[in-house]
Z-matrix of the N, CA and C atoms (Angstrom, degrees):
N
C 1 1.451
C 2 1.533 1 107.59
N 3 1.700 2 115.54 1 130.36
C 4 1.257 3 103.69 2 170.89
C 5 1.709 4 133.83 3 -73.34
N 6 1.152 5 116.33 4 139.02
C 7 1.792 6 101.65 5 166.28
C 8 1.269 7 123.70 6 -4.60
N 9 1.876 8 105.53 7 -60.86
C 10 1.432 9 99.01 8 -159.12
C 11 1.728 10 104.67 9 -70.38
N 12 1.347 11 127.70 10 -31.38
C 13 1.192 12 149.56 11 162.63
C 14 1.491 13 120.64 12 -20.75
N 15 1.639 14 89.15 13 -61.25
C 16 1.471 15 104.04 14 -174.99
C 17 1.297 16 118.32 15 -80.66
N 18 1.427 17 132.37 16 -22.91
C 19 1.392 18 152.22 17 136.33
C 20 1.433 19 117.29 18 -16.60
N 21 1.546 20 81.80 19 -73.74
C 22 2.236 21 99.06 20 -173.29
C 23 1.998 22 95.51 21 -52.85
N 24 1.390 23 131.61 22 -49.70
C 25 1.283 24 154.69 23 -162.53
C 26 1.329 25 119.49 24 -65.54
N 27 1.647 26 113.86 25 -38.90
C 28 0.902 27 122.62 26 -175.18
C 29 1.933 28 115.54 27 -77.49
N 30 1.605 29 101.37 28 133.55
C 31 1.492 30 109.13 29 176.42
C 32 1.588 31 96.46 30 -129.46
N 33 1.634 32 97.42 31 165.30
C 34 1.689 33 94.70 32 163.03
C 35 1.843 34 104.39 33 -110.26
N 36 1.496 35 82.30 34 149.12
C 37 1.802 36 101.62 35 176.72
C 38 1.395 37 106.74 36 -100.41
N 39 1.301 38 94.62 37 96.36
C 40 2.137 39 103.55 38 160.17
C 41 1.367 40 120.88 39 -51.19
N 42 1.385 41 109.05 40 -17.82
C 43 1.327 42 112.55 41 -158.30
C 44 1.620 43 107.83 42 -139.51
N 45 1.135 44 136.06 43 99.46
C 46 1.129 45 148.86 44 -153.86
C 47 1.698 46 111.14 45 -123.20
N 48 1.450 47 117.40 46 141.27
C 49 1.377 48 142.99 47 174.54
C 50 1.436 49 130.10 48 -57.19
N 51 1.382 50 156.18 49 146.52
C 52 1.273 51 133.30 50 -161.59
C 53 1.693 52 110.58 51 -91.63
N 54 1.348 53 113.40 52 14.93
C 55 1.200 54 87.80 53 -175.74
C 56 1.961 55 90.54 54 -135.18
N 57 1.431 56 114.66 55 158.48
C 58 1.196 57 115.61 56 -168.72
C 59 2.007 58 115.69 57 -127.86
N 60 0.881 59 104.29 58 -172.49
C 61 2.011 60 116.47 59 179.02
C 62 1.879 61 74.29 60 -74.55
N 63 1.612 62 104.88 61 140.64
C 64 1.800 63 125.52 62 139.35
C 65 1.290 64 125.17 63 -57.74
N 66 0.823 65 115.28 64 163.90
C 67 1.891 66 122.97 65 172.93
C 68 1.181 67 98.77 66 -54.68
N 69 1.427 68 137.16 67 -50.30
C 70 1.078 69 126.40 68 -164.80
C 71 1.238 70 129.69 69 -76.89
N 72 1.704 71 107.22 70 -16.53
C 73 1.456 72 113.55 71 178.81
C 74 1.363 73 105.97 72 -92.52
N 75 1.446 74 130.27 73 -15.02
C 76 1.319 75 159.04 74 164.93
C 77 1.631 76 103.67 75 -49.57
N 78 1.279 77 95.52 76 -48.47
C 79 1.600 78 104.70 77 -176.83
C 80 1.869 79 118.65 78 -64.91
N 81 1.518 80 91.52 79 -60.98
C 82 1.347 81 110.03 80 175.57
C 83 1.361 82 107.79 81 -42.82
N 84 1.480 83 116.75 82 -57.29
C 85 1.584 84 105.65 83 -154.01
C 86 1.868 85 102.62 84 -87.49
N 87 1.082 86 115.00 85 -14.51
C 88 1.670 87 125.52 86 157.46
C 89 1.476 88 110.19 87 -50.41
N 90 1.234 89 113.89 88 -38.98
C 91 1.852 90 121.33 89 -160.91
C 92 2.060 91 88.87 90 -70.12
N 93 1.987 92 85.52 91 -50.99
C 94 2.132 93 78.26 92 -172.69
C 95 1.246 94 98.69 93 -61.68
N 96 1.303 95 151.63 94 -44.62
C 97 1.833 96 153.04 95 -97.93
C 98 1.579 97 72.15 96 -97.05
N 99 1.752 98 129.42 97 -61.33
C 100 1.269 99 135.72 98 -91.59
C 101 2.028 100 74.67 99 -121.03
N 102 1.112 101 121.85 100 23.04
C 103 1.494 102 138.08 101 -173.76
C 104 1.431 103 102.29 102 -107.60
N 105 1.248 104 128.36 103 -12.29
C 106 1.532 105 149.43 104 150.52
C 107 1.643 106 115.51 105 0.11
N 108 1.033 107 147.67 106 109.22
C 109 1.295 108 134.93 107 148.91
C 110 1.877 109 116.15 108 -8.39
N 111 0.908 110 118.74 109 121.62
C 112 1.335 111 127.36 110 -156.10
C 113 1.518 112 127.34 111 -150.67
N 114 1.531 113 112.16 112 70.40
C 115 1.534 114 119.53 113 -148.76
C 116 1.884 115 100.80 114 -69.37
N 117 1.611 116 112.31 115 117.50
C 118 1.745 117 91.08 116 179.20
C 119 1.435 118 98.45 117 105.47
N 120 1.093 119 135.22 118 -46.43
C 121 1.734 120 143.32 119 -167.27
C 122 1.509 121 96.99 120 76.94
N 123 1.358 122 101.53 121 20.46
C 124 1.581 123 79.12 122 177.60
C 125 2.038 124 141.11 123 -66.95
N 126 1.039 125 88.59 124 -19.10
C 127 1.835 126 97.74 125 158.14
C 128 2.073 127 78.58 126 76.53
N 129 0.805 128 128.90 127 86.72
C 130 1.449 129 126.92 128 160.00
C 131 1.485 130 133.37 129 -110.33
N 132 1.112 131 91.73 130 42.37
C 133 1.544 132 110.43 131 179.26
C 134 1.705 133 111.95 132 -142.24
N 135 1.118 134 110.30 133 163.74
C 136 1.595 135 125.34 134 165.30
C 137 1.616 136 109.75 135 -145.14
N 138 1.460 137 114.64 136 160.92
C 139 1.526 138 111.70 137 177.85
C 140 1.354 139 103.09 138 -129.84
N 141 1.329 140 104.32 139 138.77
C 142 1.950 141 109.70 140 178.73
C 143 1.446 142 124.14 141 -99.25
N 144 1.349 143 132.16 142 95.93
C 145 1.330 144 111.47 143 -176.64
C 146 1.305 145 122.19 144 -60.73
N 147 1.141 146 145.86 145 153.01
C 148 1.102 147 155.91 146 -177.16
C 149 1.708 148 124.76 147 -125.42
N 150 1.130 149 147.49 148 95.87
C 151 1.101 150 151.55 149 -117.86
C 152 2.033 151 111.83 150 -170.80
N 153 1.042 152 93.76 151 149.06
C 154 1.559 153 100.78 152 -166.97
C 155 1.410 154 104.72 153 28.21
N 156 1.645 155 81.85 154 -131.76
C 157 1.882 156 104.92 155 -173.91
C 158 1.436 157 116.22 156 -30.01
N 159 1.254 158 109.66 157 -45.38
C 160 1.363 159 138.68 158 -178.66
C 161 1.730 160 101.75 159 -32.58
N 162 1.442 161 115.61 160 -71.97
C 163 1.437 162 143.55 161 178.02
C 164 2.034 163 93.74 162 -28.34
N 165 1.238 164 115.99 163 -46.39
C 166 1.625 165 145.21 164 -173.49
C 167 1.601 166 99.74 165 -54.35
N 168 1.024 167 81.32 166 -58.12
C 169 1.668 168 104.00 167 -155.75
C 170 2.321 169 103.72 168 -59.28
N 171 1.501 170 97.28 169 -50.75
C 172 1.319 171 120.63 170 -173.69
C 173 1.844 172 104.03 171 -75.61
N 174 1.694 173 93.40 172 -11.95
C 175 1.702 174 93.05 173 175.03
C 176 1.291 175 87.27 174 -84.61
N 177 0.960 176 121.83 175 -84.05
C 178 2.059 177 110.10 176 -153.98
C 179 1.048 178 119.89 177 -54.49
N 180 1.642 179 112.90 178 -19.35
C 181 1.922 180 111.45 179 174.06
C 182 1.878 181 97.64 180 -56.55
N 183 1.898 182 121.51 181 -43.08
C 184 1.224 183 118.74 182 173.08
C 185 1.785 184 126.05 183 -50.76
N 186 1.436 185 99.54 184 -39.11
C 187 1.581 186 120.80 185 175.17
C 188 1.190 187 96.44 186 -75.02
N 189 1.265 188 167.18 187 -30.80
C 190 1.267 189 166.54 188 -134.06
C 191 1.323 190 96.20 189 -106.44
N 192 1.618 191 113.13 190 -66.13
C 193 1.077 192 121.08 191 -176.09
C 194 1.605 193 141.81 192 -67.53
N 195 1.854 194 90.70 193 -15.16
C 196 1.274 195 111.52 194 172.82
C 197 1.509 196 109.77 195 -99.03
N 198 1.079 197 109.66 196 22.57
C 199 1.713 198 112.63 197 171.82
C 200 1.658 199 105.31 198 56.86
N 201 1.193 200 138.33 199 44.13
C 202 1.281 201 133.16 200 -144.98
C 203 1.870 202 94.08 201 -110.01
N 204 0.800 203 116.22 202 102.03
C 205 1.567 204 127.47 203 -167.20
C 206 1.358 205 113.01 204 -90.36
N 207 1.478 206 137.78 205 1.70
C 208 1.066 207 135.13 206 166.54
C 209 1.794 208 125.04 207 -112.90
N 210 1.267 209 109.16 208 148.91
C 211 1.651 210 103.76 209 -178.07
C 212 1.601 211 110.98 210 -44.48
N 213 1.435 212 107.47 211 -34.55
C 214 1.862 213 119.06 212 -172.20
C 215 1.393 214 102.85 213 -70.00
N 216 1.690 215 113.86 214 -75.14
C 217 1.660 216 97.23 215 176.72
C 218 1.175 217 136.38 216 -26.68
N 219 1.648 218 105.49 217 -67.64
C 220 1.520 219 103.28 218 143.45
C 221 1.637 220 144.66 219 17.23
N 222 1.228 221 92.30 220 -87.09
C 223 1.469 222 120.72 221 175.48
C 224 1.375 223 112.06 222 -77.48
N 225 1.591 224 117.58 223 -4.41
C 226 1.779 225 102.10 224 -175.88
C 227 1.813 226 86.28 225 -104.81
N 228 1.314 227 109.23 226 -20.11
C 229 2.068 228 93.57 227 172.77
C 230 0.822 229 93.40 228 -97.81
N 231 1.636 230 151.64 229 -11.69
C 232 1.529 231 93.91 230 144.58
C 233 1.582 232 142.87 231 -68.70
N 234 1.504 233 92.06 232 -29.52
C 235 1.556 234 97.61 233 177.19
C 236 1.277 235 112.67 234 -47.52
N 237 1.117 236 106.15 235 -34.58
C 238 1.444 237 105.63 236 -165.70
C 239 1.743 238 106.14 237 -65.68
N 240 1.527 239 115.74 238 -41.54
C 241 1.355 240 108.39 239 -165.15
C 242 1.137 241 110.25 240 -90.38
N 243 1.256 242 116.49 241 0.63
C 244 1.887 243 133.92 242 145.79
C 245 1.371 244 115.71 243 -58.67
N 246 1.342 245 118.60 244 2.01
C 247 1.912 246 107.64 245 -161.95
C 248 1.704 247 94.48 246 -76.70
N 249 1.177 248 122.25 247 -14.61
C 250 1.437 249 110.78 248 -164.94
C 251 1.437 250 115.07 249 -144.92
N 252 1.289 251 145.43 250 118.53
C 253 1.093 252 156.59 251 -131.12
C 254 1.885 253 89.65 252 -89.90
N 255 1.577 254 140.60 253 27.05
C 256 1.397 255 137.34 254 -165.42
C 257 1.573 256 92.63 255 172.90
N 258 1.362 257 120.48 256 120.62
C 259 1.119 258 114.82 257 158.74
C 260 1.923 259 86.55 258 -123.61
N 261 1.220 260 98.06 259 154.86
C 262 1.655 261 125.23 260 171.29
C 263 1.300 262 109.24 261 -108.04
N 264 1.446 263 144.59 262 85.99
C 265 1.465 264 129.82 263 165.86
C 266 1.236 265 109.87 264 -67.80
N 267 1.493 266 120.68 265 137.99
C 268 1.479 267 126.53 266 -179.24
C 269 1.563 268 113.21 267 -104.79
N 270 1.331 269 109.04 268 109.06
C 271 1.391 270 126.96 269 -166.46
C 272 1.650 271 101.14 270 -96.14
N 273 1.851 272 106.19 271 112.67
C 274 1.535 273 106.61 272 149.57
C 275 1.305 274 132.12 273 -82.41
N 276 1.217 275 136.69 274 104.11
C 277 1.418 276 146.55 275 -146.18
C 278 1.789 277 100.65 276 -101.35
N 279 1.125 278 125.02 277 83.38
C 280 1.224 279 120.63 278 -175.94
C 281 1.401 280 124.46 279 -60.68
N 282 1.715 281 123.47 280 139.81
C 283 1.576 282 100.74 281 -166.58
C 284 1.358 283 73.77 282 -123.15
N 285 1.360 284 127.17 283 146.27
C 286 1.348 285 117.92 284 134.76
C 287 1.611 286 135.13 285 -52.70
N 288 1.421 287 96.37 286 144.18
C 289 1.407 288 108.28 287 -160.78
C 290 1.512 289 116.98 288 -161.13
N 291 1.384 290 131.84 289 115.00
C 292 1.195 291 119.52 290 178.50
C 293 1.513 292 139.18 291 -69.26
N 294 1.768 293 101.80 292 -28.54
C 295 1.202 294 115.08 293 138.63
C 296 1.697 295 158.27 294 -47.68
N 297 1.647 296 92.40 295 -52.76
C 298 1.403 297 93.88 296 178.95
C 299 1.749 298 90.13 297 -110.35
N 300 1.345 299 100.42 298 151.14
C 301 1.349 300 122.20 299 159.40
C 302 1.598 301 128.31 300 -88.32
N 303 1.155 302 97.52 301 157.86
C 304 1.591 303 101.21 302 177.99
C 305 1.484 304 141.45 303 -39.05
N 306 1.817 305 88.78 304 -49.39
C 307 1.589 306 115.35 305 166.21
C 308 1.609 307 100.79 306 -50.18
N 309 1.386 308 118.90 307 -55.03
C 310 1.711 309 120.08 308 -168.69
C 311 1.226 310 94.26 309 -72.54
N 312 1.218 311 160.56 310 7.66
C 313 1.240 312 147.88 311 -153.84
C 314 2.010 313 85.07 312 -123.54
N 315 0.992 314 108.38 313 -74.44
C 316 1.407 315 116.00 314 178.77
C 317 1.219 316 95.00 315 -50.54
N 318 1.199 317 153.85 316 -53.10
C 319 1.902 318 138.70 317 165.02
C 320 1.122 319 113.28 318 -30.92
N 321 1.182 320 121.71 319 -46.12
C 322 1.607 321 124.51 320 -176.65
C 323 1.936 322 111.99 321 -67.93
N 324 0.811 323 81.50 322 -29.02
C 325 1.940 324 94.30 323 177.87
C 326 1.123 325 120.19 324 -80.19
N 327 1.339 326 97.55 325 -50.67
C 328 1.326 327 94.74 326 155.40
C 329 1.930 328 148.63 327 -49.80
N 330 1.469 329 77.39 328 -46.57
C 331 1.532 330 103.87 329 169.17
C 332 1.492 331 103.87 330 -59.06
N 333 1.397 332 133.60 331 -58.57
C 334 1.279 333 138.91 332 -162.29
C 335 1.930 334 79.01 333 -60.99
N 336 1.046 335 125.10 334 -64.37
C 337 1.690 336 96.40 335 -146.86
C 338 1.621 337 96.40 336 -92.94
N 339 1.118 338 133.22 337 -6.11
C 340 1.653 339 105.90 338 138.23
C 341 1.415 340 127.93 339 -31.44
N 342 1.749 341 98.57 340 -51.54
C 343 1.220 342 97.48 341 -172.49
C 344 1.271 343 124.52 342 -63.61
N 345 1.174 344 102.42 343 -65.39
C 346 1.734 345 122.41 344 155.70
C 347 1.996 346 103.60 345 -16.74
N 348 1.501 347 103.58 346 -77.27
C 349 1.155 348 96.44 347 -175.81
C 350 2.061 349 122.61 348 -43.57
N 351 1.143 350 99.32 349 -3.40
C 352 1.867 351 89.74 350 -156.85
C 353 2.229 352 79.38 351 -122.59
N 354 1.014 353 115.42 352 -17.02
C 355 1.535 354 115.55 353 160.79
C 356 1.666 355 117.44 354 -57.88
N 357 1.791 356 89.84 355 -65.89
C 358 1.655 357 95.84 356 161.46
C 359 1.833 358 126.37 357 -44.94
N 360 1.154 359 84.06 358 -40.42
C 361 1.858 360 69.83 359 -172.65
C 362 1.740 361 110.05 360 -83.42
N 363 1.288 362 100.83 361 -11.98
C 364 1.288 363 109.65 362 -179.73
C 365 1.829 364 109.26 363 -71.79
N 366 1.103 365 115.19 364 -41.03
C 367 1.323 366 144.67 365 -161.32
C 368 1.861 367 83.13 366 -79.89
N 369 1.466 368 116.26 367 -47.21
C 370 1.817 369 100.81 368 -176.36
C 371 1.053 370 84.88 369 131.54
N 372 1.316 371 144.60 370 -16.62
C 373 1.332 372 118.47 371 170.97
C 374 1.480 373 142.81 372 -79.91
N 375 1.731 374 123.16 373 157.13
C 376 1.329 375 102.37 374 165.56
C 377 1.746 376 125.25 375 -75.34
N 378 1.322 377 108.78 376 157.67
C 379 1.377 378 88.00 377 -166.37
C 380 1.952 379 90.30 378 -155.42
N 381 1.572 380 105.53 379 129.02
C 382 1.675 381 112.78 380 170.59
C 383 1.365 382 102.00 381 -129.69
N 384 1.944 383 91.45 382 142.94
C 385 1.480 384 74.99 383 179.46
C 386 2.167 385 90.76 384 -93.42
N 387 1.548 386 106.30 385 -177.08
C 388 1.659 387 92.34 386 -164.43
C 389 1.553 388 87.82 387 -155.10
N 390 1.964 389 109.95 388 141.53
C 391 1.405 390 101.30 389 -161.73
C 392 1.581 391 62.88 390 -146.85
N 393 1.667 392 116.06 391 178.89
C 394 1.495 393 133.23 392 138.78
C 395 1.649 394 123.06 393 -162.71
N 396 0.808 395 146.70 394 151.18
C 397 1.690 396 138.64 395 139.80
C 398 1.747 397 93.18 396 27.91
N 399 1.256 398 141.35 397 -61.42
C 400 1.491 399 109.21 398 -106.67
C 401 2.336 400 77.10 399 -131.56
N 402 1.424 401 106.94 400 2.91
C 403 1.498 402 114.78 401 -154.73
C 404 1.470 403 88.05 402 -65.74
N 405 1.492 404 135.90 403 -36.75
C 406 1.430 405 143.91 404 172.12
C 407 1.566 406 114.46 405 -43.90
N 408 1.528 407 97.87 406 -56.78
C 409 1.238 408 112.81 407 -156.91
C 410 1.804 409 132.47 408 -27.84
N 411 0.955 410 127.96 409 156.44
C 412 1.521 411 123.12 410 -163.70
C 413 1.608 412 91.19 411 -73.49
N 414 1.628 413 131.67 412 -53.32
C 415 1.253 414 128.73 413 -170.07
C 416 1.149 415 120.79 414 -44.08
N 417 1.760 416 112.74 415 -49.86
C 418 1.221 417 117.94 416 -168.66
C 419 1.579 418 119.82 417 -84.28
N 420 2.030 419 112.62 418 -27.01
C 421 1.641 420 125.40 419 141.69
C 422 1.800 421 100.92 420 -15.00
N 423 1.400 422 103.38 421 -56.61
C 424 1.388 423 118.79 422 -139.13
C 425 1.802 424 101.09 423 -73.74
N 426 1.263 425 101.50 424 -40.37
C 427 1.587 426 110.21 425 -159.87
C 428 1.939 427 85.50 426 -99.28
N 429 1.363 428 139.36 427 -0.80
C 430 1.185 429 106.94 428 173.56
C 431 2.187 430 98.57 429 -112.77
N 432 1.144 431 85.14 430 -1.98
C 433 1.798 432 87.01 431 157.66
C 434 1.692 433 105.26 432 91.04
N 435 1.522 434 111.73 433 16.74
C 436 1.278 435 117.12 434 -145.65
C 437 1.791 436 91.70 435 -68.96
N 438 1.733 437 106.83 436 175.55
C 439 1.358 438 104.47 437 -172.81
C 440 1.314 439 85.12 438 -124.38
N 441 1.514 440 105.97 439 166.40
C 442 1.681 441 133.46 440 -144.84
C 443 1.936 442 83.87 441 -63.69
N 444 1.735 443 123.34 442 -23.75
C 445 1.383 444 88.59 443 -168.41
C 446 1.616 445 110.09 444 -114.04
N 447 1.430 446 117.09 445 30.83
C 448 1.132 447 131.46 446 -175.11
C 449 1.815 448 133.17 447 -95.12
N 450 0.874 449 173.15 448 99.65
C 451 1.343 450 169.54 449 138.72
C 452 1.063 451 125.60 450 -49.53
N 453 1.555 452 133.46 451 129.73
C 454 0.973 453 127.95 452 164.95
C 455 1.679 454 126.59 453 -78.47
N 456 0.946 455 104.82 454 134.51
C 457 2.161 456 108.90 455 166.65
C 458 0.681 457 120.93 456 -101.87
N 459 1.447 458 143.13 457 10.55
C 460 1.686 459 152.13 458 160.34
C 461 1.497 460 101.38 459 125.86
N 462 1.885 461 104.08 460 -162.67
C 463 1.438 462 99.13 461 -151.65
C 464 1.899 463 76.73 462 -138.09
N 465 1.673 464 104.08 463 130.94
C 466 1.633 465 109.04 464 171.07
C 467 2.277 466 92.92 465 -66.63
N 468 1.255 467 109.64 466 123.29
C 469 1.244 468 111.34 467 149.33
C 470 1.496 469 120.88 468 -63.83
N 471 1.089 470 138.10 469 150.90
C 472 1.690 471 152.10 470 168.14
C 473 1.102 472 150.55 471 -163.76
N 474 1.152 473 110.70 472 109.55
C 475 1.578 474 114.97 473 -176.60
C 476 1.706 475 115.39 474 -145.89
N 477 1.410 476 83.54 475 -161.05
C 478 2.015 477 83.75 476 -177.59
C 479 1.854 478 113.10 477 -66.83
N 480 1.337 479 128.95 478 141.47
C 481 0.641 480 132.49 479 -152.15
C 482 1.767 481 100.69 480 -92.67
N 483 1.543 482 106.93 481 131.96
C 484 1.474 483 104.93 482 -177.08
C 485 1.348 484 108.54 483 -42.96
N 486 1.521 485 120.30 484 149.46
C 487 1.333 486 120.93 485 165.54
C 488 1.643 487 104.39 486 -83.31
N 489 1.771 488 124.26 487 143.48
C 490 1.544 489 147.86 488 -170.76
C 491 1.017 490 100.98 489 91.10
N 492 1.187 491 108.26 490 -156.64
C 493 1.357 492 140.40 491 -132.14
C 494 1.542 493 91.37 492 -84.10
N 495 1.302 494 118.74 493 143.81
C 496 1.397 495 140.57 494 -138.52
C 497 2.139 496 90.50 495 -90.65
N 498 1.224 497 124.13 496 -6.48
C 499 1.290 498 117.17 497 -143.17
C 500 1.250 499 119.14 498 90.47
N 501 1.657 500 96.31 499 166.79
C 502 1.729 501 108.62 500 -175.41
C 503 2.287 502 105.25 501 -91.65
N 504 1.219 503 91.59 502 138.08
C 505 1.576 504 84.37 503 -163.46
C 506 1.917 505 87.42 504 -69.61
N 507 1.221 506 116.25 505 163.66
C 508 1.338 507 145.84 506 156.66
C 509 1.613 508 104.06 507 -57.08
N 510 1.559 509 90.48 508 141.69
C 511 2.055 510 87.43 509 -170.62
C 512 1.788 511 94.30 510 -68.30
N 513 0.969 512 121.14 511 167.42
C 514 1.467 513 127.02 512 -160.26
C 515 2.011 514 73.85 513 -91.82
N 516 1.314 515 101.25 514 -179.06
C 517 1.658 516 110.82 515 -159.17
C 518 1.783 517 85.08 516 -119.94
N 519 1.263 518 106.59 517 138.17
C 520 1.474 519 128.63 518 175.22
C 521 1.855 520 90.77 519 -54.39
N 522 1.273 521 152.32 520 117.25
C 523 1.473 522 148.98 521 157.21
C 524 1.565 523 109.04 522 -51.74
N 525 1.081 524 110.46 523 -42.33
C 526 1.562 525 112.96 524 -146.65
C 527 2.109 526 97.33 525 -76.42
N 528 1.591 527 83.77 526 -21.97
C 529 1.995 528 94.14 527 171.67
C 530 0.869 529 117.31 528 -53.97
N 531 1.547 530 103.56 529 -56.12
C 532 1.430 531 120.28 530 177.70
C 533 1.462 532 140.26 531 -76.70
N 534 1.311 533 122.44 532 -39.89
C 535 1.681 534 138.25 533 132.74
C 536 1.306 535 131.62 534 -51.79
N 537 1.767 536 102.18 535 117.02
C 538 2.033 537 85.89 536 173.93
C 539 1.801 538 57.48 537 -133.45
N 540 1.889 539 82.87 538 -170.43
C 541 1.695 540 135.62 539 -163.31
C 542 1.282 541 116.67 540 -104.95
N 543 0.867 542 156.29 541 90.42
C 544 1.591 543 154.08 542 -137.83
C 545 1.768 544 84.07 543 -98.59
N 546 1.593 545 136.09 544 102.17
C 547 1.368 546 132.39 545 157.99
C 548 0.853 547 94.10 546 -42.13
C-alpha cells in the first residue's frame, strides 16, 4: 500500500480486540517508524510496551494523579488503561543539542508514532493514539520509569482490529485553510 493510500485509509479504533502485534512485530515495524525525519540523528525518543498487569499499574499512576478518592474512580482509570490488550507510551528522550531544540525533538517522537501508528493499522491492527490531563503527571513520570530528561506524549492504544466497517472517514480538511503562498 502506498503512503498516500495509507493516509487517505487510516482511522482510529476506540475500541479494540483482545489480542495484539508481539514484541517482535512491535520491533519490526519500530525499525521502519524510527526512519522519521530526524534533525542531528539524534533518535529522541523511546517506546514503552505496556502489557498485562502492567496496563493496571499505569491505571492508578492515572487515579493517583487525578486525586480520585474512591474504590470506583479508581477502577474506571484503570479500566480505562485496560481498553486494549498493548498500550505503546511514546517517550521524548531529550538529548542535548545546540542545534535542535526540544520542541524539534518532541516532533521527532512524535513523528515516529504517527508512523508507527499508520504501520499498525496498515499491518491490521486497531490502533488510538491516547493523551489526557494527567499524561505529565509526576505518578505516571513515576510508574513509566521516565528519566529526569524525558516526557511523555501519550500511549498508541492496540489491539485486534474491530470486525466492519472501518468507521466514518473525517470530513476531508478545506486545503486552501491550510495552504497559503509565501509572495
Amino acid at each position: 500500500m502506498s503512503a498516500f493510500t495509507s493516509m487517505q485509509q487510516r482511522r482510529s479504533s476506540s475500541r479494540v480486540g483482545a489480542s495484539a502485534p508481539d514484541h517482535d512485530e512491535i520491533l519490526r515495524l519500530v525499525e521502519a517508524a524510527g526512519a522519521v525525519a530526524d534533525h542531528g540523528s539524534l533518535r529522541p525518543w523511546r517506546l514503552i510496551e505496556v502489557r498485562g498487569s502492567a496496563r493496571a499499574r499505569v491505571g492508578s499512576a492515572l487515579a493517583e494523579a487525578a486525586g480520585a478518592d474512591s474504590d470506583a474512580e479508581r477502577a474506571g482509570f484503570v479500566s480505562k488503561a485496560e481498553r486494549a490488550p498493548l498500550l505503546i507510551a511514546i517517550v521524548a528522550a531529550h538529548k542535548s543539542s545546540e542545534k535542535v531544540t526540544t520542541w524539534e525533538q518532541d516532533a521527532v517522537a512524535a513523528g515516529v508514532s504517527h508512523a508507527l501508528s499508520l504501520l499498525l493499522d496498515e499491518a491490521g491492527w486497531g490502533v488510538i493514539w491516547r493523551t489526557g490531563p494527567f499524561t505529565r503527571s509526576e505518578p505516571v513520570r513515576r510508574v513509566h520509569e521516565l528519566r529526569a530528561n524525558e516526557v511523555l506524549l501519550g500511549w498508541l492504544y492496540v489491539g485486534e482490529r474491530p470486525v466492519g466497517p472501518r468507521g466514518v472517514r473525517r470530513t476531508l480538511i478545506d486545503v486552501a485553510d491550510h495552504v497559503t503562498v509565501l509572495p
